[in-house]
C-alpha positions as protocol buffer text, in pm:
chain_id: "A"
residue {
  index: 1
  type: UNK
  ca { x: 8977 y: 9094 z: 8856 }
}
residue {
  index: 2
  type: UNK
  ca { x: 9143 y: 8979 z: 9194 }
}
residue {
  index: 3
  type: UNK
  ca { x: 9526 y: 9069 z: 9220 }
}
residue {
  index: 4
  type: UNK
  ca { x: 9614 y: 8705 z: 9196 }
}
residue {
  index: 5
  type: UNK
  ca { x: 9405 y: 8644 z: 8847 }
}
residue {
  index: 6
  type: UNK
  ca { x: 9582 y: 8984 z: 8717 }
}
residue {
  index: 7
  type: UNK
  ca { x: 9932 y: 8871 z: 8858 }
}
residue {
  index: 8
  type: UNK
  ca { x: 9849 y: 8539 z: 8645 }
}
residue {
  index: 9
  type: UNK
  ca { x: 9791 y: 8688 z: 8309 }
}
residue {
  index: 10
  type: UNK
  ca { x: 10063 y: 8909 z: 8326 }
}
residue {
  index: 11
  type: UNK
  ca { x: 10312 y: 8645 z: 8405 }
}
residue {
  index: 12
  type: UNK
  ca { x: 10143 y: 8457 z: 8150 }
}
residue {
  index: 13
  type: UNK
  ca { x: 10264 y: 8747 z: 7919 }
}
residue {
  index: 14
  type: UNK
  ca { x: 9891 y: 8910 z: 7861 }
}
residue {
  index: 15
  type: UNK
  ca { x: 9996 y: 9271 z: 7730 }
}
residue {
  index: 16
  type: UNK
  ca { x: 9577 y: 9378 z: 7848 }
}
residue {
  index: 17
  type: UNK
  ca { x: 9683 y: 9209 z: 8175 }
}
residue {
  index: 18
  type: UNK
  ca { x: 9981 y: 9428 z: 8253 }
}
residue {
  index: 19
  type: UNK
  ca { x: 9787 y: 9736 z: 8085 }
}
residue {
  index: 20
  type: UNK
  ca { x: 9518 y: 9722 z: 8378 }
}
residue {
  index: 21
  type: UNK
  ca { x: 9776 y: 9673 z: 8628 }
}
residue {
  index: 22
  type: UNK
  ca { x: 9921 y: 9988 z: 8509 }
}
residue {
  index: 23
  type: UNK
  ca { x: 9576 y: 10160 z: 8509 }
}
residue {
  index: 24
  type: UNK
  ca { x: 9463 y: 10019 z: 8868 }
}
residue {
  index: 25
  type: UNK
  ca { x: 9741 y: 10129 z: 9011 }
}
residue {
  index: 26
  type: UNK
  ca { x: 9888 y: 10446 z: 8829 }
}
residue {
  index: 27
  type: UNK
  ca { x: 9770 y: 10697 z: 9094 }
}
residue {
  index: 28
  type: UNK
  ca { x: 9976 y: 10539 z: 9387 }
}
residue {
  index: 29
  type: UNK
  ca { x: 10255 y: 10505 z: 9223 }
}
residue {
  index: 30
  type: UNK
  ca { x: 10183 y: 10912 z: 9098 }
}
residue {
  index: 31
  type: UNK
  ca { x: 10100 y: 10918 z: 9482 }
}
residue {
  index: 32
  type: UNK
  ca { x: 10413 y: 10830 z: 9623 }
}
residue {
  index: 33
  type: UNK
  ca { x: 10634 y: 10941 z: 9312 }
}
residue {
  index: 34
  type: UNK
  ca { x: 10503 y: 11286 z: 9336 }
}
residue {
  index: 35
  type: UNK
  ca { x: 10549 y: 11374 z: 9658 }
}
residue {
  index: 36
  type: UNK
  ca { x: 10942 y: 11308 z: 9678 }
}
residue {
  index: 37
  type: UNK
  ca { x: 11063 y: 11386 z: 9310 }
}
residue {
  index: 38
  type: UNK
  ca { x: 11020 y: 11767 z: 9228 }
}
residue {
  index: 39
  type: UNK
  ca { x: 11082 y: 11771 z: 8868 }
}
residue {
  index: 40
  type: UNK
  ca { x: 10807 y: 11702 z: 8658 }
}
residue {
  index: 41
  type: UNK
  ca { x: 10999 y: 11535 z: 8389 }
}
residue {
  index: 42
  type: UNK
  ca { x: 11205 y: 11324 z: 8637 }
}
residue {
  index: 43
  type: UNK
  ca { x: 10885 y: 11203 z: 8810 }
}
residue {
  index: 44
  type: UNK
  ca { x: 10710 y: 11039 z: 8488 }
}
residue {
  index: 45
  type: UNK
  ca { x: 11043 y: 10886 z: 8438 }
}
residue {
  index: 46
  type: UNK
  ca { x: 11078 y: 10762 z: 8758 }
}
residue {
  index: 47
  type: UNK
  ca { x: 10687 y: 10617 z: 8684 }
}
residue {
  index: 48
  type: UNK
  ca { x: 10757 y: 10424 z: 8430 }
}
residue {
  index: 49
  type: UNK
  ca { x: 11084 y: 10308 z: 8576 }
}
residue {
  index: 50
  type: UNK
  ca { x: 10832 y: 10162 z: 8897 }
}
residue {
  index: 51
  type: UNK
  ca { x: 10632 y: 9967 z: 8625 }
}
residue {
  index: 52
  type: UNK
  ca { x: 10936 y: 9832 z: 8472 }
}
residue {
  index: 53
  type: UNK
  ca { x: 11107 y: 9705 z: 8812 }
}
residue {
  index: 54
  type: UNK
  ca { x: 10749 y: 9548 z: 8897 }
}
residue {
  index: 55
  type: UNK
  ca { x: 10704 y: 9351 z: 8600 }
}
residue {
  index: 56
  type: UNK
  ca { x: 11114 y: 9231 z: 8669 }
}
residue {
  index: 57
  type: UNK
  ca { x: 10994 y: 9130 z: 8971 }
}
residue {
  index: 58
  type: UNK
  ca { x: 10644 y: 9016 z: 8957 }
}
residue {
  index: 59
  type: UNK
  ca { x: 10752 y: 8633 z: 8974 }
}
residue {
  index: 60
  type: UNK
  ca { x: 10887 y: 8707 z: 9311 }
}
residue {
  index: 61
  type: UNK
  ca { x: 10597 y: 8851 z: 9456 }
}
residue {
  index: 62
  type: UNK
  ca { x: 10453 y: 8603 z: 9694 }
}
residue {
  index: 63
  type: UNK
  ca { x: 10138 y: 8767 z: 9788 }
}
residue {
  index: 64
  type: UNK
  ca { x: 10225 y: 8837 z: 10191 }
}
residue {
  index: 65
  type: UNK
  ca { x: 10141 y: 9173 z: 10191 }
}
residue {
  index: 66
  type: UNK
  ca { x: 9877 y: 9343 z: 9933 }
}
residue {
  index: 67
  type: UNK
  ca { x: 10015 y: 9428 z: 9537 }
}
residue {
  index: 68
  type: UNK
  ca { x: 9933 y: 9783 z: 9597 }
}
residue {
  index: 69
  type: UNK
  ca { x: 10169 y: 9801 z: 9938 }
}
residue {
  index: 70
  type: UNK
  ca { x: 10469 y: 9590 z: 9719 }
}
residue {
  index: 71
  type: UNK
  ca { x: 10401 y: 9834 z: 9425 }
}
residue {
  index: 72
  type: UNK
  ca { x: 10408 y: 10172 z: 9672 }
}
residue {
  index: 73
  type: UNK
  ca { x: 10714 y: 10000 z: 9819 }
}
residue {
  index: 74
  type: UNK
  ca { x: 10895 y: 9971 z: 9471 }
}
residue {
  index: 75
  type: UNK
  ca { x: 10752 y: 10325 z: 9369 }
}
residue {
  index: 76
  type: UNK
  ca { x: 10935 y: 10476 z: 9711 }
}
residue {
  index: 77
  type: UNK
  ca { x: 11263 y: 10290 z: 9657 }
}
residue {
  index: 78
  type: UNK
  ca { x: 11276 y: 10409 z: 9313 }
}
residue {
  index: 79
  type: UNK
  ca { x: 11209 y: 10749 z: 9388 }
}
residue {
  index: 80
  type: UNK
  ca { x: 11490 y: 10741 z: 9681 }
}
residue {
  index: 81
  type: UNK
  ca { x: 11726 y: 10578 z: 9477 }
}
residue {
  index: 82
  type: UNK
  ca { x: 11674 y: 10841 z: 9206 }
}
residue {
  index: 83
  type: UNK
  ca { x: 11706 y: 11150 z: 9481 }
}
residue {
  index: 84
  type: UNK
  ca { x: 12026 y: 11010 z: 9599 }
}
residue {
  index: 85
  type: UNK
  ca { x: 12161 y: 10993 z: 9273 }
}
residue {
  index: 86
  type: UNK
  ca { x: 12051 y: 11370 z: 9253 }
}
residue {
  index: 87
  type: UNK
  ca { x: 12181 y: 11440 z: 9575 }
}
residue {
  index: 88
  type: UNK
  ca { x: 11862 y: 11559 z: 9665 }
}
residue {
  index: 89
  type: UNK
  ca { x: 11781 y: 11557 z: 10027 }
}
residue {
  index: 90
  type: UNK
  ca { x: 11440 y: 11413 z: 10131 }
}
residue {
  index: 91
  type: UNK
  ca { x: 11388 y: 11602 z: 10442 }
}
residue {
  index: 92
  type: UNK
  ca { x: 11375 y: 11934 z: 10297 }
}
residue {
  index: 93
  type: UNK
  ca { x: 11047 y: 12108 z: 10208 }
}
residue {
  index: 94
  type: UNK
  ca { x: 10954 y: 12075 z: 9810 }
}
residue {
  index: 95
  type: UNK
  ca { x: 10703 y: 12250 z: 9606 }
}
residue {
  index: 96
  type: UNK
  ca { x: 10553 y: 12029 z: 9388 }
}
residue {
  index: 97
  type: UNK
  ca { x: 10347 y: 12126 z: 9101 }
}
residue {
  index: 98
  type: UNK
  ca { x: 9979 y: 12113 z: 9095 }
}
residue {
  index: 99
  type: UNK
  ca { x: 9912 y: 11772 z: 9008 }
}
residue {
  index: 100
  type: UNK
  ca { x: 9566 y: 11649 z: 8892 }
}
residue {
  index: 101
  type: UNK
  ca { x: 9274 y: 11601 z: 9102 }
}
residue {
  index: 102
  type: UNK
  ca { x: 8959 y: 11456 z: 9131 }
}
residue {
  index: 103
  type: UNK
  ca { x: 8656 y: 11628 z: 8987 }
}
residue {
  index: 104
  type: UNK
  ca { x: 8495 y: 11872 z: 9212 }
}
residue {
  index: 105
  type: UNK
  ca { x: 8208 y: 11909 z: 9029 }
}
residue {
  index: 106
  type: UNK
  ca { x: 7913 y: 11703 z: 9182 }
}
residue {
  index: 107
  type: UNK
  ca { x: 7579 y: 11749 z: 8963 }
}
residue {
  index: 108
  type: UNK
  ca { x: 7409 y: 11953 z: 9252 }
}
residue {
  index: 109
  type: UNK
  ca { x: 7689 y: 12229 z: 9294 }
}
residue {
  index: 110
  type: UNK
  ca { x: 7657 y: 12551 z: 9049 }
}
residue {
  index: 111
  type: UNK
  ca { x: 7920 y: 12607 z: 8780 }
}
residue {
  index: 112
  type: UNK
  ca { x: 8011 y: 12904 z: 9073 }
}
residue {
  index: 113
  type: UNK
  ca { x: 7996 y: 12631 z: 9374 }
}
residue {
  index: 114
  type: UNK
  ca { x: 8203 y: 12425 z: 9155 }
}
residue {
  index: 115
  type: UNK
  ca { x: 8478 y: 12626 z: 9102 }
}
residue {
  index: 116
  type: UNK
  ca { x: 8496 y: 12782 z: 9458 }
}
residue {
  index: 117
  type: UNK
  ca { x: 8550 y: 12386 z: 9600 }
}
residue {
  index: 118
  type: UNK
  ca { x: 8822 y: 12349 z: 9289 }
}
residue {
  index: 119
  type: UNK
  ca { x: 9016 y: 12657 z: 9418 }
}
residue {
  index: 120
  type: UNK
  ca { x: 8976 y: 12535 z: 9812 }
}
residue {
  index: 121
  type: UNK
  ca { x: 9078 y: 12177 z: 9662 }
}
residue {
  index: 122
  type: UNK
  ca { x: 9385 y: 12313 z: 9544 }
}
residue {
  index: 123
  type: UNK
  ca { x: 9500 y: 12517 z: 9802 }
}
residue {
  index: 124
  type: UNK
  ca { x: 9516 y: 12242 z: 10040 }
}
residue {
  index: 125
  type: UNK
  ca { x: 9695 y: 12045 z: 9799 }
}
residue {
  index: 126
  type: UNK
  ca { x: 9920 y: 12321 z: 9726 }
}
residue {
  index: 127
  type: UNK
  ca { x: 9980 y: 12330 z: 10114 }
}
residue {
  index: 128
  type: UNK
  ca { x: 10024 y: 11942 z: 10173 }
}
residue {
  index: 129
  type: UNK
  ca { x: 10268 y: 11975 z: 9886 }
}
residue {
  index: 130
  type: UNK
  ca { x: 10403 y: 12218 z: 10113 }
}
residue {
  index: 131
  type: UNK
  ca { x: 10491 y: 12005 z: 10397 }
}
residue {
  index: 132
  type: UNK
  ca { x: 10851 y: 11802 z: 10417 }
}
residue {
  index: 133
  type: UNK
  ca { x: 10802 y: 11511 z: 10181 }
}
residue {
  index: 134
  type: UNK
  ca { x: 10782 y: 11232 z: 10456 }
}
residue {
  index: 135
  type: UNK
  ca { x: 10493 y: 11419 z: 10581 }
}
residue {
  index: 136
  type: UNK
  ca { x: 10298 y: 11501 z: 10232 }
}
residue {
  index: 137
  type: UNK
  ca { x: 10387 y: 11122 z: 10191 }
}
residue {
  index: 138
  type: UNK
  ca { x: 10226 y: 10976 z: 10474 }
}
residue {
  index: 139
  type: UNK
  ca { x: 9937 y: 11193 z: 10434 }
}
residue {
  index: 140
  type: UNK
  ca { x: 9903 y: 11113 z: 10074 }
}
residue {
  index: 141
  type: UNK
  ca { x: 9900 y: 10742 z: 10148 }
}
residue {
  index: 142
  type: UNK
  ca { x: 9649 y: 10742 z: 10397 }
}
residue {
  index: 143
  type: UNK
  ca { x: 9397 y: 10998 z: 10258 }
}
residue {
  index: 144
  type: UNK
  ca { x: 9404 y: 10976 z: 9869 }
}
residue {
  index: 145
  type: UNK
  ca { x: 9487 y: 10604 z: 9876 }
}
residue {
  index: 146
  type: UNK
  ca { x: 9296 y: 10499 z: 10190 }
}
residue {
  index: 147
  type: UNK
  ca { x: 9596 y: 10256 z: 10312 }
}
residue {
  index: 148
  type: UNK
  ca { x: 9645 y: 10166 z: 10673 }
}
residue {
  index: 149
  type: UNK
  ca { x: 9946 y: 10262 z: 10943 }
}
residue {
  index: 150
  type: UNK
  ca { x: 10067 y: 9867 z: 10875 }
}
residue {
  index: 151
  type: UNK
  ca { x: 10060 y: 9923 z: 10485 }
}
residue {
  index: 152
  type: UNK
  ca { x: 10242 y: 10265 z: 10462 }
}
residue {
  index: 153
  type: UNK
  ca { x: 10486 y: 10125 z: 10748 }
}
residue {
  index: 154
  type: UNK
  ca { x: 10530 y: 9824 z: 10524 }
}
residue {
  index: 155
  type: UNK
  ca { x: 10659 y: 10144 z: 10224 }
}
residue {
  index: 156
  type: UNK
  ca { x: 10832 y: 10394 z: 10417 }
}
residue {
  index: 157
  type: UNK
  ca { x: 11002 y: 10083 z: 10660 }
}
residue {
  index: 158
  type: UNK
  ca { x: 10861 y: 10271 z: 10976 }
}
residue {
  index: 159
  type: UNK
  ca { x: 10677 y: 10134 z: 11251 }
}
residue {
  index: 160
  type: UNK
  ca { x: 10294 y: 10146 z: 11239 }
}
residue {
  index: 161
  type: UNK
  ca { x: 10344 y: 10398 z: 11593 }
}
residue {
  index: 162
  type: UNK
  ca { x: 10578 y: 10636 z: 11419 }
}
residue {
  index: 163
  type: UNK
  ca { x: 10339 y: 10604 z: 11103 }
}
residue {
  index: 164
  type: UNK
  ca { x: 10056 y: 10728 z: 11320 }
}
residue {
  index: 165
  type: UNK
  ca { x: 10258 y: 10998 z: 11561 }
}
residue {
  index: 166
  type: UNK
  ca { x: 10387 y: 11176 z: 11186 }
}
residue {
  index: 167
  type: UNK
  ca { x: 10005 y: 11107 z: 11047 }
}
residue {
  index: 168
  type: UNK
  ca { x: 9898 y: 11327 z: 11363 }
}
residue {
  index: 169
  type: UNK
  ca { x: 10217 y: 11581 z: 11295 }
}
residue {
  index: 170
  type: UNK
  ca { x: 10124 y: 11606 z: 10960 }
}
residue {
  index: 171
  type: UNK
  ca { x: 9761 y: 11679 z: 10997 }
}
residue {
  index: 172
  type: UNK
  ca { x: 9883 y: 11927 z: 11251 }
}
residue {
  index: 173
  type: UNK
  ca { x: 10073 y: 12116 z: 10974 }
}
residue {
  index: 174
  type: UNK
  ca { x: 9861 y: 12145 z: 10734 }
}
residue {
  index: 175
  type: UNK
  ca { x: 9544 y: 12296 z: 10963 }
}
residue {
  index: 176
  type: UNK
  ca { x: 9791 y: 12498 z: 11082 }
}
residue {
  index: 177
  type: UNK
  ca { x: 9924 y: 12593 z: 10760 }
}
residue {
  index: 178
  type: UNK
  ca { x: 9592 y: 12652 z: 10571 }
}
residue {
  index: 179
  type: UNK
  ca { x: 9431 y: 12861 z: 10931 }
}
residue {
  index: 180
  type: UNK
  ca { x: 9691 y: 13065 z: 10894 }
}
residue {
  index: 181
  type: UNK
  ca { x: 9701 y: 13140 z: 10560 }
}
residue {
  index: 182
  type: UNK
  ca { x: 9363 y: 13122 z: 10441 }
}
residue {
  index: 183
  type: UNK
  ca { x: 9003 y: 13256 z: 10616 }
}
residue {
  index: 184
  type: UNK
  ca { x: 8744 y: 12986 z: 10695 }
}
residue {
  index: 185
  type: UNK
  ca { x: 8565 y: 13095 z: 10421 }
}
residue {
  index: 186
  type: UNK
  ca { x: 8786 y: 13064 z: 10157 }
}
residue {
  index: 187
  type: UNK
  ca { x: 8818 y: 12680 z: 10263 }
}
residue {
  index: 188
  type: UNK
  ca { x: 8487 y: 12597 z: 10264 }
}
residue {
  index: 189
  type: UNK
  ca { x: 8319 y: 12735 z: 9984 }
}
């Protein structure tokens, strides 16, 4: 279903519509939620409060820049507005939680092999959620959902240089990070 056809039936009030928005694009918003709100119970309501302020405003949405970059835009907004009513400051480091992942099992590994890439999975997650937020953002964005410097410059309002120069920083940190605190060989079971 193209993003105008699903914008179409959900402004024509199709509940299935609006239900496969919210599946298609539940991980960015998770994405970019996650990585700025620290409490877990703060970040699903912060979720659904992204959903709700999208459907608002899905008759303004003009289709200039992709649904995905308007959504992540709404999703970072919301989460900003919510740490400033926390007084929470954005540029300080935060430890998320462990958040869910992708399944590391691929039908060739062993149950052993498996597990080993789970753990080295995690620990790099554990360490971008490590890294101050903008960073863990950016990196987020651009690795788990594949968007380009013009898209996440579009969310975080930053120019697609900057977006690249902190994409570099932020890849810097985390080698950095995980070389120091972890062998070779416990990364790349």
């Amino acid at each position: 279903m193209t993003e105008q056809t699903l914008v179409s039936d959900i402004l024509t009030g199709n509940p299935e519509a609006f239900r496969t928005f919210m599946e298609r694009y539940n991980s960015l918003v998770a994405h970019v939620v996650y990585r700025l709100v620290p409490n877990e119970a703060d970040r699903q309501d912060v979720c659904q409060d992204v959903f709700v302020k999208a459907y608002r405003n899905l008759k303004g949405f003009n289709f200039e820049a992709k649904l995905s970059t308007w959504l992540a835009r709404i999703a970072f907004n919301t989460a900003v507005n919510h740490l400033e009513k926390r007084r929470v400051d954005l540029y300080d480091d935060v430890t998320a939680e462990h958040q869910h992942f992708e399944d590391a099992a691929v039908e060739s590994r062993s149950p052993e092999e498996t597990v080993a890439a789970a753990d080295a999975a995690d620990r790099v997650r554990r360490e971008i959620d490590s890294l101050p937020v903008l960073y863990g953002t950016i990196l987020a964005l651009y690795h788990l959902e594949d968007m380009s410097y013009k898209e996440i410059g579009d969310i975080l309002q930053l120019p697609d240089g900057t977006v690249k120069s902190y994409l570099f920083r932020a890849r810097k940190m985390l080698k950095d990070r995980l070389t120091t605190t972890y062998s070779r060989e416990e990364l790349c079971r």
